[in-house]
VOBA-1610 file (N, C-alpha, C; in pm, whole numbers, padded with zeros to 5 digits, always signed):
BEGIN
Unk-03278-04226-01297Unk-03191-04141-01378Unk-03070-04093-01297Unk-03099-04045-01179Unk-02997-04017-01062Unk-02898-04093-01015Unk-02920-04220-01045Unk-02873-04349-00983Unk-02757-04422-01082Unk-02744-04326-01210Unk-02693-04388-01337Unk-02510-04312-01267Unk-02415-04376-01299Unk-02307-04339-01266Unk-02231-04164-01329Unk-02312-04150-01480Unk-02317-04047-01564Unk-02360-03900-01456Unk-02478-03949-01420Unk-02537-03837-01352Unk-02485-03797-01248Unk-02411-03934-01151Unk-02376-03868-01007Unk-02223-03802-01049Unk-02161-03863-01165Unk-02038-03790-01223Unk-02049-03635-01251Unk-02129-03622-01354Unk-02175-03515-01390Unk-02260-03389-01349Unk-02334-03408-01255Unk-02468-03312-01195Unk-02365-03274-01094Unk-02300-03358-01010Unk-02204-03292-00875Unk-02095-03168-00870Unk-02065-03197-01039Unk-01990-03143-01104Unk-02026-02996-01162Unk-02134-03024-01261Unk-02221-02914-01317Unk-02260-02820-01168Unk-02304-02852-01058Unk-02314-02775-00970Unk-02230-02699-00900Unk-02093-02800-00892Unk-02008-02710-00817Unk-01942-02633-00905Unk-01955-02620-01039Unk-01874-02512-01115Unk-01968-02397-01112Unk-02085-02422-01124Unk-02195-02300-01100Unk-02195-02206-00993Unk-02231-02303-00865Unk-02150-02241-00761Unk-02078-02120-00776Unk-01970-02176-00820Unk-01812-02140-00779Unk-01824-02017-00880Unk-01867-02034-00995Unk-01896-01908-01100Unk-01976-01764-01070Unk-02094-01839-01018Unk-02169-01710-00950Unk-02102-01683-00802Unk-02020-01715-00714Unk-01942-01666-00667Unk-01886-01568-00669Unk-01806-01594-00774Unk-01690-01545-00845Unk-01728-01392-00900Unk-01810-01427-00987Unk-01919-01285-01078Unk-01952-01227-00949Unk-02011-01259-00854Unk-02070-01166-00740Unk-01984-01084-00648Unk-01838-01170-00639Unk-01730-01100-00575Unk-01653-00992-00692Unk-01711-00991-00814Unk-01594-00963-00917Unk-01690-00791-00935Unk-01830-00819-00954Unk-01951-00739-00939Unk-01916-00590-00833Unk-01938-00691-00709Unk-01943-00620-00600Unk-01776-00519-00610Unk-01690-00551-00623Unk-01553-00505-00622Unk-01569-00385-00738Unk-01582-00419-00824Unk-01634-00340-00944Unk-01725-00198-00968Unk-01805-00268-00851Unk-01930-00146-00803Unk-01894-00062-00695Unk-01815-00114-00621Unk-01678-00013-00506Unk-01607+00042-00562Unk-01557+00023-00699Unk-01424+00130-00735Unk-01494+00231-00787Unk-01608+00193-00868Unk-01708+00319-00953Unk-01773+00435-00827Unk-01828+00348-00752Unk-01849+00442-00666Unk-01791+00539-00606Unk-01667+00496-00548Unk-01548+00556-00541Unk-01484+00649-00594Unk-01463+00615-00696Unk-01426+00716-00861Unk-01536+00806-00860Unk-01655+00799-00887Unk-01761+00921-00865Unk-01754+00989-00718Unk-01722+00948-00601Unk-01715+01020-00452Unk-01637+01086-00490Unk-01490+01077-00544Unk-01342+01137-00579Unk-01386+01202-00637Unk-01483+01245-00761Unk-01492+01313-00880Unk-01588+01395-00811Unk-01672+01398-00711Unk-01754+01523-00678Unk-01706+01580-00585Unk-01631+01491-00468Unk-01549+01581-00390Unk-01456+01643-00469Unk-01350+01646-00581Unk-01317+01752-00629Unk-01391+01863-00677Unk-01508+01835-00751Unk-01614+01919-00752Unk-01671+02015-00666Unk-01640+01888-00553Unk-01683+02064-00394Unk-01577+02124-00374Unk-01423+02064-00387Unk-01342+02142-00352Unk-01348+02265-00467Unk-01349+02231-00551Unk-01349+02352-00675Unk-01443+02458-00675Unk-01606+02431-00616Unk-01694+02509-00572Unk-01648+02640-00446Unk-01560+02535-00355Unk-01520+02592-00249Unk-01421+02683-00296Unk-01349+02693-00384Unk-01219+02762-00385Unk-01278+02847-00514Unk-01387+02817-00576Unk-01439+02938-00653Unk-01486+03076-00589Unk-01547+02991-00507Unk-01688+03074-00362Unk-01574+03183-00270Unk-01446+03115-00266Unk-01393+03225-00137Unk-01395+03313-00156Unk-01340+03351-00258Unk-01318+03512-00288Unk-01449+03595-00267Unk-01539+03565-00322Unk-01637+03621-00338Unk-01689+03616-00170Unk-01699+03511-00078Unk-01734+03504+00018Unk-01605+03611+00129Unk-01528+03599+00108Unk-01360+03721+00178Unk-01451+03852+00169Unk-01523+03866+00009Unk-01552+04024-00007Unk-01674+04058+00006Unk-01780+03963+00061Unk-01925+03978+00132Unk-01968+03979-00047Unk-01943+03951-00108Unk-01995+03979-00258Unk-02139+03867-00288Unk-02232+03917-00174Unk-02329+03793-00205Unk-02394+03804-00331Unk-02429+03860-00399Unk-02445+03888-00560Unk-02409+03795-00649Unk-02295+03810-00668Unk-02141+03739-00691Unk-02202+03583-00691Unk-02178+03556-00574Unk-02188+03387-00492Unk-02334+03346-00516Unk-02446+03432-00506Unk-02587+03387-00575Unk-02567+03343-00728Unk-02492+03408-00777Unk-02477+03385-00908Unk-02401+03271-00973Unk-02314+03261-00894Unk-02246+03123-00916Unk-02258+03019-00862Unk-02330+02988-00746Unk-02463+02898-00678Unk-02542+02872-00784Unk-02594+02936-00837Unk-02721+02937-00942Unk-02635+02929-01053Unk-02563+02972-01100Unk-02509+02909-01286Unk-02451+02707-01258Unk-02373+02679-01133Unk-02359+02567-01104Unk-02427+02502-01107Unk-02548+02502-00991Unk-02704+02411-01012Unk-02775+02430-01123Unk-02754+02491-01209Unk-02831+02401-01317Unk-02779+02332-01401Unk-02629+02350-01385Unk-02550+02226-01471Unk-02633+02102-01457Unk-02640+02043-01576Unk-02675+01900-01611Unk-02629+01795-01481Unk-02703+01714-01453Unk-02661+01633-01355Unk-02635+01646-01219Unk-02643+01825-01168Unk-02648+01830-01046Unk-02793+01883-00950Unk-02827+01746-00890Unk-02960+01770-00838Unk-02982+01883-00706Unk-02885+01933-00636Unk-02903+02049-00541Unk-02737+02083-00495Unk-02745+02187-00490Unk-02629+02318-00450Unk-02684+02383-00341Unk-02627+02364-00209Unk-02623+02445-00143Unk-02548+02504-00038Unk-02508+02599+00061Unk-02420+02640+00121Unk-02502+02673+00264Unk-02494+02666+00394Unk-02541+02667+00464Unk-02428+02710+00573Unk-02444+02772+00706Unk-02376+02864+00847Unk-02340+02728+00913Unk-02308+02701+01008Unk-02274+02649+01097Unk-02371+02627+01216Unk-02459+02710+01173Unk-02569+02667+01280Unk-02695+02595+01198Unk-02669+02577+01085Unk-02717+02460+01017Unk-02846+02576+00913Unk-02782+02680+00920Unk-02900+02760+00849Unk-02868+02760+00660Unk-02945+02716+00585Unk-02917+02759+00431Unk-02897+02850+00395Unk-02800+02977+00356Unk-02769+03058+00310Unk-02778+03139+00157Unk-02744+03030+00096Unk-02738+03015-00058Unk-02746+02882-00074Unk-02860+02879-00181Unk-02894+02719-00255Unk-02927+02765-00395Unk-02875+02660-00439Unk-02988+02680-00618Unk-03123+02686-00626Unk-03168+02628-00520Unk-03313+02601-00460Unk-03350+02755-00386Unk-03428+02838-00431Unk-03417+02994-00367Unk-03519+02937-00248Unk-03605+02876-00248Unk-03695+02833-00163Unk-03607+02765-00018Unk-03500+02727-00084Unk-03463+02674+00060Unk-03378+02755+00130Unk-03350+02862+00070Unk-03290+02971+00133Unk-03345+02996+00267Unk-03251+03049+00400Unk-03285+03070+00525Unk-03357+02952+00607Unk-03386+02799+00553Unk-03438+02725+00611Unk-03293+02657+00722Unk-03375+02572+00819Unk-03282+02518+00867Unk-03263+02359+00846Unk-03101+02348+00847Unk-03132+02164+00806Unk-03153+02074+00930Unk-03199+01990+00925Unk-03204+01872+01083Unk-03066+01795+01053Unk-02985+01817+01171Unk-02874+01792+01187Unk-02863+01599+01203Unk-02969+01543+01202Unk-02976+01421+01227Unk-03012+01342+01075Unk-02963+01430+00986Unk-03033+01380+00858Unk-02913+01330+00777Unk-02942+01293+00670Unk-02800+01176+00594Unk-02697+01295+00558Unk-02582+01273+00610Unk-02537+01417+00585Unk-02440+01457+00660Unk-02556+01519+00777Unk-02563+01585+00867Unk-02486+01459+00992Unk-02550+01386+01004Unk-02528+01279+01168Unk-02367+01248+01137Unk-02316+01224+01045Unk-02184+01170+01047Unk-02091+01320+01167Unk-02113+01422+01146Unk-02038+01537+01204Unk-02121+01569+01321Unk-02192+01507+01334Unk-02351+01546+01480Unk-02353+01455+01607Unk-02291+01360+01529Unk-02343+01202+01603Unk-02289+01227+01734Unk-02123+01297+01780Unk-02150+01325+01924Unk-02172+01469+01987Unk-02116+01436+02139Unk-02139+01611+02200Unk-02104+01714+02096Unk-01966+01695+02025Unk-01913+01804+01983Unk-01906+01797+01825Unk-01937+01848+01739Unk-01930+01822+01571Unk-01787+01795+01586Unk-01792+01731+01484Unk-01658+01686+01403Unk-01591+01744+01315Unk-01483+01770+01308Unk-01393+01883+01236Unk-01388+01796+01126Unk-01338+01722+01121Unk-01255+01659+00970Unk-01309+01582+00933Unk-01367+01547+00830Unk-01433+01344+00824Unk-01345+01337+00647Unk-01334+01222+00618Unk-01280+01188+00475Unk-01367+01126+00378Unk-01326+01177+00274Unk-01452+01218+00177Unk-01540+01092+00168Unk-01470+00956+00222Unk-01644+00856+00199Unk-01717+00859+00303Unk-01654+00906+00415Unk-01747+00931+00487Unk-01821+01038+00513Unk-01789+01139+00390Unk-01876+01279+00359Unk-02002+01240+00267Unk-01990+01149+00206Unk-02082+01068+00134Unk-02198+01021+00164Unk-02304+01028+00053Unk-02410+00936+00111Unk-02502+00951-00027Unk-02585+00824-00022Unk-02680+00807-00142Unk-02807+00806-00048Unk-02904+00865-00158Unk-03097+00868-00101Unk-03154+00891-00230Unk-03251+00902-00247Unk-03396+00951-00294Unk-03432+01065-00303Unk-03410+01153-00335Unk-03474+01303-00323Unk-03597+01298-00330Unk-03667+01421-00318Unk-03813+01390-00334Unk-03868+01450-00474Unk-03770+01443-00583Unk-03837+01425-00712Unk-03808+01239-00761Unk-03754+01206-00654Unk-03766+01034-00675Unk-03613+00978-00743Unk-03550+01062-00771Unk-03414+01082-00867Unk-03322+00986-00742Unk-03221+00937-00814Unk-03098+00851-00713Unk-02974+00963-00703Unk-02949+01002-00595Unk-02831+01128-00586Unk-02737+01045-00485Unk-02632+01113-00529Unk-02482+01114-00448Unk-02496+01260-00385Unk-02446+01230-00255Unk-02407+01439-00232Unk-02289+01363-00117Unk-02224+01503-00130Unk-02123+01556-00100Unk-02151+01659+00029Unk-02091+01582+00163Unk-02121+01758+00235Unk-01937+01791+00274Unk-01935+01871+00236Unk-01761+01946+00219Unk-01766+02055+00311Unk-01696+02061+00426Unk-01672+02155+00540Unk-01626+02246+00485Unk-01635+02386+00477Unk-01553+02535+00453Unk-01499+02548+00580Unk-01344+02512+00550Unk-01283+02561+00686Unk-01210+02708+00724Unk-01195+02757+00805Unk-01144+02870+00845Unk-01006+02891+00834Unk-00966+03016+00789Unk-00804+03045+00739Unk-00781+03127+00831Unk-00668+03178+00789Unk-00587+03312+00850Unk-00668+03429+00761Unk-00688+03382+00637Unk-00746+03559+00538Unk-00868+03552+00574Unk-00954+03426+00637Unk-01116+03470+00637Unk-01062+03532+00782Unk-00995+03510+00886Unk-01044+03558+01015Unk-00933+03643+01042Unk-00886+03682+00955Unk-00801+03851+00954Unk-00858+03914+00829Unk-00975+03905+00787Unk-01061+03987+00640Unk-01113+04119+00721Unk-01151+04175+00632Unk-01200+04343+00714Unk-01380+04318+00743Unk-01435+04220+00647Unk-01546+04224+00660Unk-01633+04119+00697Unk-01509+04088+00802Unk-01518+03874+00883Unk-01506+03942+00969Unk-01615+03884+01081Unk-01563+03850+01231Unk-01534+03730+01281Unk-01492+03627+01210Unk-01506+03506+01234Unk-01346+03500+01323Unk-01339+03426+01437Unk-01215+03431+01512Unk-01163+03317+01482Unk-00995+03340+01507Unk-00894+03186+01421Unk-00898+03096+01542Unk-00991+03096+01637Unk-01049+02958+01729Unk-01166+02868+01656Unk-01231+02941+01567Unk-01367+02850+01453Unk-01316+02823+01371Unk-01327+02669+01368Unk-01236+02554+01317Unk-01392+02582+01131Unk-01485+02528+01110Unk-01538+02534+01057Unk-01634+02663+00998Unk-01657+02701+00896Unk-01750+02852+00916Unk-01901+02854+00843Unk-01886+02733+00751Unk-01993+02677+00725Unk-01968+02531+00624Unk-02070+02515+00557Unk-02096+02339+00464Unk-02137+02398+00367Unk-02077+02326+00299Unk-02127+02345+00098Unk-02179+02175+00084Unk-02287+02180+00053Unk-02346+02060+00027Unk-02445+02034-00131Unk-02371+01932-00244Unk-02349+01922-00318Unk-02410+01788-00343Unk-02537+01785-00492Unk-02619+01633-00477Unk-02568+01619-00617Unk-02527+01507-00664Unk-02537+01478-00826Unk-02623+01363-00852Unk-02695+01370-00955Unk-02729+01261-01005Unk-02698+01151-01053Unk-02707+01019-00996Unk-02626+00860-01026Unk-02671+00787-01133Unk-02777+00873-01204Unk-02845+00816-01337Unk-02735+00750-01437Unk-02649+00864-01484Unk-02527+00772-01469Unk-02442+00669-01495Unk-02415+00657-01345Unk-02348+00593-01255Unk-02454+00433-01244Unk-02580+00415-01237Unk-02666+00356-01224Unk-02684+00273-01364Unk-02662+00350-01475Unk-02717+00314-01646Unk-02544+00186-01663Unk-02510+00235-01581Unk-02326+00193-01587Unk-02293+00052-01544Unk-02391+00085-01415Unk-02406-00042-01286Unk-02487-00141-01356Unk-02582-00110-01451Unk-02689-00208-01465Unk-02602-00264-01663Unk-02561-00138-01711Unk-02505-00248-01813Unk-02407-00350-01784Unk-02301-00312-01659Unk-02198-00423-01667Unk-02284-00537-01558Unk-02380-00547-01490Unk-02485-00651-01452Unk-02504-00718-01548Unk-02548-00654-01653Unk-02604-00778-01785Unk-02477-00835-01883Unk-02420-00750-01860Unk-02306-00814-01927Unk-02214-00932-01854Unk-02198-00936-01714Unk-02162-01021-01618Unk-02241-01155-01638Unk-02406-01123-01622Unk-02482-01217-01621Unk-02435-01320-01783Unk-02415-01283-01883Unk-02418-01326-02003Unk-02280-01361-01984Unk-02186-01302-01932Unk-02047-01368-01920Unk-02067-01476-01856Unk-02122-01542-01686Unk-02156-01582-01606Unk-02212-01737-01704Unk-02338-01709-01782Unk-02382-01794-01884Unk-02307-01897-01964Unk-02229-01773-02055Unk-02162-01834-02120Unk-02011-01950-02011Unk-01957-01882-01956Unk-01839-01948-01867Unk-01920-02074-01823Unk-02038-02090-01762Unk-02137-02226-01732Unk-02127-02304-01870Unk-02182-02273-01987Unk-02194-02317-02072Unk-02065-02405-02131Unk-01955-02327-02154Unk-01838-02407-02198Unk-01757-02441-02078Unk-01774-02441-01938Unk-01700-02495-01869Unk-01818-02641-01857Unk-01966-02647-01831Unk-01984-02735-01775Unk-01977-02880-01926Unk-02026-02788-02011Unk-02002-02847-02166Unk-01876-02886-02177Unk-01792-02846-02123Unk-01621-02872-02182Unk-01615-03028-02063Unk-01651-02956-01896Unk-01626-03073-01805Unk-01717-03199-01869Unk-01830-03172-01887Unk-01897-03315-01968Unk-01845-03402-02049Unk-01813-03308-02184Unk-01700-03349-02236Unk-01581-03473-02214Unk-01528-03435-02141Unk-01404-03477-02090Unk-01464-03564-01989Unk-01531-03572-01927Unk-01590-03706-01853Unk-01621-03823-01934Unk-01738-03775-02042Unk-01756-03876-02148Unk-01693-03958-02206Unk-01540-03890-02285Unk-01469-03922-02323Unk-01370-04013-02246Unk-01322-03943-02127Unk-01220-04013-02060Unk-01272-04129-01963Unk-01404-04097-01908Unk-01427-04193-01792Unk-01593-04269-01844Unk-01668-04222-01901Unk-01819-04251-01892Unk-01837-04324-02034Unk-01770-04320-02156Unk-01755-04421-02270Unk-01652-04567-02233Unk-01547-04533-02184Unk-01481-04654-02120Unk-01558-04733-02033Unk-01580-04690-01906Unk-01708-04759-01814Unk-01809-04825-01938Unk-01846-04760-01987Unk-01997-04839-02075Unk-01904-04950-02162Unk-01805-04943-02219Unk-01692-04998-02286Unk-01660-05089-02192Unk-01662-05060-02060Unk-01612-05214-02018Unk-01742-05262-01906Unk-01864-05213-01906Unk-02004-05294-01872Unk-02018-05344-02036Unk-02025-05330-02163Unk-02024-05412-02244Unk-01964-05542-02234Unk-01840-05525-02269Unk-01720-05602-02255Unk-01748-05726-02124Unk-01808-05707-02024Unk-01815-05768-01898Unk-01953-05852-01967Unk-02049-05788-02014Unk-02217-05871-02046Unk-02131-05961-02155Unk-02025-05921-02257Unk-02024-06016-02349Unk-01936-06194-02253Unk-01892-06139-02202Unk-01833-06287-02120Unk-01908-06344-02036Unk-02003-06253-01968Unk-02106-06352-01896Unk-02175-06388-02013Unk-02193-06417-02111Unk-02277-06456-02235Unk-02196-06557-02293Unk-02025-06565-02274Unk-01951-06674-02324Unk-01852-06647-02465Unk-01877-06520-02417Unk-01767-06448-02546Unk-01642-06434-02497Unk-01578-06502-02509Unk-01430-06533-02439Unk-01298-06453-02534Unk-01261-06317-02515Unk-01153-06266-02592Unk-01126-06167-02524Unk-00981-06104-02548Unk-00952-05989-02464Unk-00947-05841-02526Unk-01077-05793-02591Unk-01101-05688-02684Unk-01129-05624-02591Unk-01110-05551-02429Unk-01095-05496-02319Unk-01117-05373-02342Unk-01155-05250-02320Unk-01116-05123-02349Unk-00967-05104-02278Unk-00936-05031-02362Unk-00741-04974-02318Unk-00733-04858-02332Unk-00664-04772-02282Unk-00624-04644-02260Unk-00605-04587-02132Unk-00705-04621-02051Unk-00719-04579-01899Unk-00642-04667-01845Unk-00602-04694-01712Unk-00459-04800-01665Unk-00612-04870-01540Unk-00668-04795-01511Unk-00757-04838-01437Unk-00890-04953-01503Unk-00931-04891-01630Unk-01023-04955-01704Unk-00945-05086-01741Unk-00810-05069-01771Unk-00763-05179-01865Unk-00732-05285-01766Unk-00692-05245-01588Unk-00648-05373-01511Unk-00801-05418-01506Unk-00939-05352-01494Unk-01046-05402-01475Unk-01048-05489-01532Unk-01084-05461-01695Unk-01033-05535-01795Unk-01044-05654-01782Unk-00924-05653-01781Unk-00790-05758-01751Unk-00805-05900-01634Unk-00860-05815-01546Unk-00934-05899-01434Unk-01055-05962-01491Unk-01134-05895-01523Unk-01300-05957-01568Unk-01239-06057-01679Unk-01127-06055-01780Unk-01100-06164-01875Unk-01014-06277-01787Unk-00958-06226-01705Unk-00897-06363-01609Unk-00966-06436-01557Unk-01092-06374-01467Unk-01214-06462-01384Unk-01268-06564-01533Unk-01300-06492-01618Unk-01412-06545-01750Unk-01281-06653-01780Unk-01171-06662-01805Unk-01083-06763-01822Unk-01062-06889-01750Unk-01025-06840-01633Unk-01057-06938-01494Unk-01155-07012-01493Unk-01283-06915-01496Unk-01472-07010-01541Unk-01438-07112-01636Unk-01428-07037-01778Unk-01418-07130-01882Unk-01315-07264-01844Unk-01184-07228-01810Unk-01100-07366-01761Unk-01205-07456-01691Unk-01287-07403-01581Unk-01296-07471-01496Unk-01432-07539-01505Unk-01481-07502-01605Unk-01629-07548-01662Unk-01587-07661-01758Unk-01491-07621-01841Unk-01446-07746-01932Unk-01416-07860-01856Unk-01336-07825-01734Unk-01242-07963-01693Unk-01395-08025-01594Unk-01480-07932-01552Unk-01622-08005-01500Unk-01664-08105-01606Unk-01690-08059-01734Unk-01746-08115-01831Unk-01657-08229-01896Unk-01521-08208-01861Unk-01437-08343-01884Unk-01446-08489-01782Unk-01469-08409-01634Unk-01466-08518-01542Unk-01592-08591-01553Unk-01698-08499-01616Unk-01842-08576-01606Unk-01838-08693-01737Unk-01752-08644-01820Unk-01789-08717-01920Unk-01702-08899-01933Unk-01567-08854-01845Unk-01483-08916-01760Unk-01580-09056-01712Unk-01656-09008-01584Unk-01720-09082-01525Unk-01888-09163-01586Unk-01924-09065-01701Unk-01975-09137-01778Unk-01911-09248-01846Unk-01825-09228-01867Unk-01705-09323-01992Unk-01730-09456-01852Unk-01655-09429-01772Unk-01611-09568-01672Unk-01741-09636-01631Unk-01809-09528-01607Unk-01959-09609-01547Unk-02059-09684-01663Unk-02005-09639-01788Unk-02118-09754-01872Unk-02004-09876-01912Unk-01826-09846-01859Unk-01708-09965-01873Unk-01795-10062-01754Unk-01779-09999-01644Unk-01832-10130-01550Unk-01966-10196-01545Unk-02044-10125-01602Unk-02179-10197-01642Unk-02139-10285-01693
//
C-alpha cells in the first residue's frame, strides 16, 4: 500500500501539514496564554495598588479599626482567596484570615525569595516578577500579588510614625485571587484551538489530496493506462494532455510503440521477403 506512488505523494504530505499545524496552534496557544496572564498580573497589581492607596490614610492615622475593616470587607470579595498586610520583618499584621494574624511568613516561600534571594532584600521588583501561581491549601489555583508599601515623606514626617526617610520599604500587602477564571478561559480557547486545529487538517489535507488527484495522481494512472494499452498493440495517440510533463511522457511512450510497430512490420516484411525467394530457388 506504501509502495503505491499515491501514498508516498500523499502521506508525506498529510504529515507535514499536521506537523506544521500543531506547531502553529501550540505557538499561537502558548502566546495567547502569556497575554491573559499578563492582563490578569496588570489587573491585580492595580488592585494592590488601589488597596495600597486605600490603606494609607488609615495606616498615616494608626486607625487600625479602620484598616481591619477594610482588610476584611476586601477579602471576602468574590474571587479573592487571601488579603494580607504584613511588617518588614515578615510579621502578618492584618489579614482577612484573623488566624493568621501576628504569624510569621518564611521568607523563602513563593513570594517571599524573589526580594530574599540575596544578602540584602530588594527594593523594587516589577510586577511579573511580584507574581506567582500555587495551590493553596483549600486546593484552589491562585495568582497573588506581593506589592511593597514604600516609604514617603508623610509616613516618616507623620506624628504617629517613627519610621525614618532611610527605610526604603515599611511593609508588603500580599494579595491571592482566584484563576478559576482565568483557567475556565484557558481551557475553553484549548478546545476551541483543538477543533480549529481539526478542522484546518481536515480541509487543508482534503483540499492538498484533492489537488494531487486531480493534477498529478489521475494523469499518472491516465498515462500507466495509456502505456498497458500499447504494450497490448493499441497503437493511437489518445495520451493524457494537460500536464507538459505527462504529455512529453506521452508522447515518448507513442514514439517508442511507433518505432516497435515500424520495426516489427518491416521484420515481418523481410521474413516474408525471404520466404518468397527461398521457395523461387527451390
Amino acid at each position: 500500500m506504501f509502495n503505491r506512488f499515491a501514498s508516498k505523494a500523499i502521506v508525506p504530505v498529510a504529515f507535514s501539514l499536521t506537523g506544521f499545524v500543531i506547531i502553529c496552534i501550540l505557538v499561537l496557544y502558548s502566546s495567547i496564554k502569556g497575554d491573559f496572564l499578563k492582563d490578569a498580573i496588570r489587573q491585580e497589581t492595580s488592585l494592590a495598588d488601589t488597596v495600597v492607596s486605600s490603606t494609607r490614610y488609615t495606616m498615616m492615622t494608626d486607625d487600625r479599626e479602620s484598616l481591619y475593616q477594610i482588610i476584611d470587607s476586601i477579602g471576602t470579595q468574590k474571587g479573592i482567596e487571601h488579603l494580607r498586610i504584613f511588617n518588614k520583618e515578615g510579621v502578618i499584621m492584618f489579614s482577612s484570615d484573623p488566624k493568621e494574624v501576628n504569624q510569621a511568613v518564611d521568607k523563602t516561600a513563593a513570594g517571599c525569595i524573589e526580594c530574599h534571594s540575596g544578602p540584602k532584600p530588594t527594593v523594587r521588583l516589577g510586577s511579573m516578577q511580584l507574581a506567582r501561581r500555587f495551590v493553596n491549601d483549600k486546593n484552589h489555583n491562585v495568582l497573588a500579588i506581593t506589592a511593597p508599601i514604600y516609604n514617603d515623606a508623610h509616613c516618616s514626617a507623620g506624628d504617629c510614625h517613627f519610621h525614618p526617610p532611610h527605610q526604603k520599604v515599611l511593609g508588603t500587602l500580599d494579595i491571592g485571587l482566584s484563576t478559576e477564571s482565568l483557567d475556565r478561559r484557558l481551557l475553553n480557547l484549548r478546545w476551541k484551538m483543538v477543533f480549529f486545529c481539526i478542522m484546518v487538517l481536515i480541509l487543508s489535507v482534503g483540499g492538498v489530496s484533492t489537488l494531487l488527484k486531480r493534477n498529478l495522481l489521475t494523469p499518472v494512472n491516465q498515462l500507466i493506462e495509456y502505456a498497458q494499452k500499447l504494450s497490448r498493440g493499441t497503437l493511437n495517440d489518445d495520451f493524457p494532455k494537460g500536464i507538459s510533463e505527462i504529455e512529453t511522457l506521452g508522447r515518448m511512450y507513442f514514439d517508442l510503440a511507433q518505432k516497435k510497430h515500424h520495426a516489427e512490420t518491416e521484420l515481418i516484411n523481410i521474413k516474408k521477403a525471404d520466404n518468397l525467394f527461398g521457395k523461387e530457388g527451390g
